[in-house]
C-alpha positions in Angstrom: 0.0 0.0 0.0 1.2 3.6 -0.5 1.6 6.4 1.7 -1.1 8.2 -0.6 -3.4 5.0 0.2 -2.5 5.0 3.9 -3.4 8.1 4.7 -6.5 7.9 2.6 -7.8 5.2 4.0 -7.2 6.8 7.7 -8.8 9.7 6.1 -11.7 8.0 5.4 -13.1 7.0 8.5 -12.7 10.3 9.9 -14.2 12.7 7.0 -15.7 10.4 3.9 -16.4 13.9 2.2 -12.6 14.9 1.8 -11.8 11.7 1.1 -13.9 11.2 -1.7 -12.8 14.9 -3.1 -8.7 14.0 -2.6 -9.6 10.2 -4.1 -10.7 11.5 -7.2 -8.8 14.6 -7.5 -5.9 14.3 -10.5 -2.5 15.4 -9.1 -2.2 18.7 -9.4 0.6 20.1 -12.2 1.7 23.0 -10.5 3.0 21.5 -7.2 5.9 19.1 -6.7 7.3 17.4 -4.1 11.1 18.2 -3.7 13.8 16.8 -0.9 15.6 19.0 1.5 18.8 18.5 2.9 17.6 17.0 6.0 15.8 14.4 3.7 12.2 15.3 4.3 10.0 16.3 1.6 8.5 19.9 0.6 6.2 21.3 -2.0 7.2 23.5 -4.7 4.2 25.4 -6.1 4.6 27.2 -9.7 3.1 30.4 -10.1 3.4 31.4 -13.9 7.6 31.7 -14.3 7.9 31.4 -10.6 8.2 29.0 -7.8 7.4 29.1 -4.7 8.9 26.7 -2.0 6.2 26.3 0.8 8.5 25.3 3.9 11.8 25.5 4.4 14.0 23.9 1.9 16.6 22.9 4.3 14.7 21.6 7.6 11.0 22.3 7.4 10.9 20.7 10.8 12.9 23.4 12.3 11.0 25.9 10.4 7.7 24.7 12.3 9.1 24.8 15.8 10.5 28.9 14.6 6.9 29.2 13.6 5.1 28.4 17.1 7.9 29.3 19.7 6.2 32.0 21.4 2.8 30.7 20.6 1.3 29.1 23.8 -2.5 27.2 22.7 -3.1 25.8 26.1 -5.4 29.1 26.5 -8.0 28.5 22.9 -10.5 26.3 22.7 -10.1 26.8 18.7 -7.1 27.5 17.0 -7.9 28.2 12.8 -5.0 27.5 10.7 -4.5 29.2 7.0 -2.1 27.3 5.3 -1.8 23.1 5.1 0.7 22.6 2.9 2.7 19.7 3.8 1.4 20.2 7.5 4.7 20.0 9.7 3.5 22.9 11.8 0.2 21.2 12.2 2.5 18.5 13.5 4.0 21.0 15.6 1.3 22.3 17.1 -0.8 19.0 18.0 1.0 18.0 21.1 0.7 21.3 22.7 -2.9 21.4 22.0 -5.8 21.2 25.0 -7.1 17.5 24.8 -10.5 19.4 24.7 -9.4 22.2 21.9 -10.1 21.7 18.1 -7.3 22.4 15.2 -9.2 23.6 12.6 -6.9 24.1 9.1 -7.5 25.6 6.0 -6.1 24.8 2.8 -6.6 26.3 -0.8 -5.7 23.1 -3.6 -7.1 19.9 -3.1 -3.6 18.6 -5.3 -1.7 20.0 -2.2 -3.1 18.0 0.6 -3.1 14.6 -2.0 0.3 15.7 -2.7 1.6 16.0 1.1 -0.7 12.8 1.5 1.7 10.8 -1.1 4.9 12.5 0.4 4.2 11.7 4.2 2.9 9.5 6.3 0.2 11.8 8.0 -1.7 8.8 9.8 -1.5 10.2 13.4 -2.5 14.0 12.7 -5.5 12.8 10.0 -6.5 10.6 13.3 -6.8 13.1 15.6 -10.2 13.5 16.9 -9.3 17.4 17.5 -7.9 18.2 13.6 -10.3 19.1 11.1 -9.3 19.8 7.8 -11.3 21.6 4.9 -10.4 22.5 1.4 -11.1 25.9 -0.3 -14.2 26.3 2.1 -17.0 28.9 1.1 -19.1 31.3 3.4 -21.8 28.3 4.2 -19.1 25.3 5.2 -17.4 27.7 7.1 -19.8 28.8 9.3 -20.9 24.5 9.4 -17.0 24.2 10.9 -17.7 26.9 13.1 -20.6 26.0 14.4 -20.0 22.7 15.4 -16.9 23.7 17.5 -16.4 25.5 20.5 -15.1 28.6 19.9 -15.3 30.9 22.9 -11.5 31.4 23.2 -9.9 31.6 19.6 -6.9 32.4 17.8 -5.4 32.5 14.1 -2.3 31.3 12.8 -0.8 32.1 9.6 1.1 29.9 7.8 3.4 32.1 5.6 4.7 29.8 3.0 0.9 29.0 1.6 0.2 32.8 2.2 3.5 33.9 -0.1 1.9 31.3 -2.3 -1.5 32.2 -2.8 -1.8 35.8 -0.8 -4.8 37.2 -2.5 -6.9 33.8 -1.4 -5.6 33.9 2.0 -6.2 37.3 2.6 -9.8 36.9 1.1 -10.6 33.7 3.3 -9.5 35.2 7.0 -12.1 38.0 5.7 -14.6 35.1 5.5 -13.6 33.6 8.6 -13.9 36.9 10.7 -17.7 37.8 9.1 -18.6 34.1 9.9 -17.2 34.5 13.3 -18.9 38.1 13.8 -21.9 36.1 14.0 -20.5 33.9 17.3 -20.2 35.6 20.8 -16.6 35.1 21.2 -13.5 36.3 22.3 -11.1 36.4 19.3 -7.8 36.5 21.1 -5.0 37.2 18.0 -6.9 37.7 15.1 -3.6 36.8 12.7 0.1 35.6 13.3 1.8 37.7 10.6 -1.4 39.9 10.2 1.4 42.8 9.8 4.1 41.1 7.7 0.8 39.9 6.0 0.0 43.1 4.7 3.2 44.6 3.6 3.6 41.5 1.3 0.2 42.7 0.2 1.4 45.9 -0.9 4.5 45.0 -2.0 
């Protein structure tokens, strides 16, 4: 069996809906898988003449750990991720989540999350009772997500490599997220890791 079917077929018994969608989806063209020094493997998305490398190119792990060392989850009872990608800061993040807490993470290409399915073996983080995963969600499935978790305390991470990759959706779907939310009572503790850095790649 391969790591694509593996994780699909752990995939399966947690969300049948987005399994069916990354079954039948073709591999996407624009995205490849590439090695890094430290042997793991990292996608590489194309964006007309250009390519963009998602994590780290050298040690991706590392890169995650950067990404959440002052971040501190124990306090959320949701924390909304932009940015799948290959998923080692979901990784990352997972052991220092509440057991009670939901991950809920966001991802624009369908081809991405088949490709990091047929790159890595994701079995323990697609098993997680507390990860939910959603691809290119619109107004309606968003506020379905929401609903369905608690979300009193929450906060937003950004991940920058699928932000330098696909800014404009990004921006456009944390926009979404915060009007969905505007219809909850909570307590929106960080509204966006990055939120600044965000918008001077914006205007640049």
């Amino acid at each position: 069996m391969t790591l694509l079917e593996r994780n699909l077929s752990v995939l399966k018994g947690k969300n049948p809906e987005l399994h069916s969608l990354l079954a039948a989806v073709p591999d996407d063209e624009a995205i490849t898988a590439e090695e890094t020094g430290a042997g793991d493997r990292v996608p590489q998305v194309a964006r007309g003449a250009k390519k963009v490398m998602v994590h780290s190119r050298f040690d991706p792990v590392k890169e995650a750990g950067r990404l959440l060392a002052d971040f501190d989850p124990q306090e959320y009872d949701l924390v909304i991720v932009f940015g799948v990608a290959f998923a080692y800061h979901l990784e990352a993040l997972l052991p220092r989540l509440r057991p009670d807490a939901t991950l809920l993470a966001l991802e624009r290409r369908a081809g991405t999350l088949r490709a990091a399915m047929a790159s890595r073996d994701l079995g323990a983080l697609l098993a997680d009772r507390r990860v939910r995963l959603a691809v290119d969600p619109d107004e309606e499935a968003l506020v379905s997500l929401l609903s369905s978790a608690s979300s009193y305390r929450i906060t937003f991470i950004t991940h920058r490599g699928s932000f330098q990759a696909d800014p404009v959706y990004y921006n456009n779907l944390v926009r979404l997220v915060k009007a969905s939310l505007s219809r909850k009572e909570v307590n929106i503790a960080t509204l966006a890791r990055f939120e600044k850095s965000w918008s001077a790649n914006i205007a640049r």
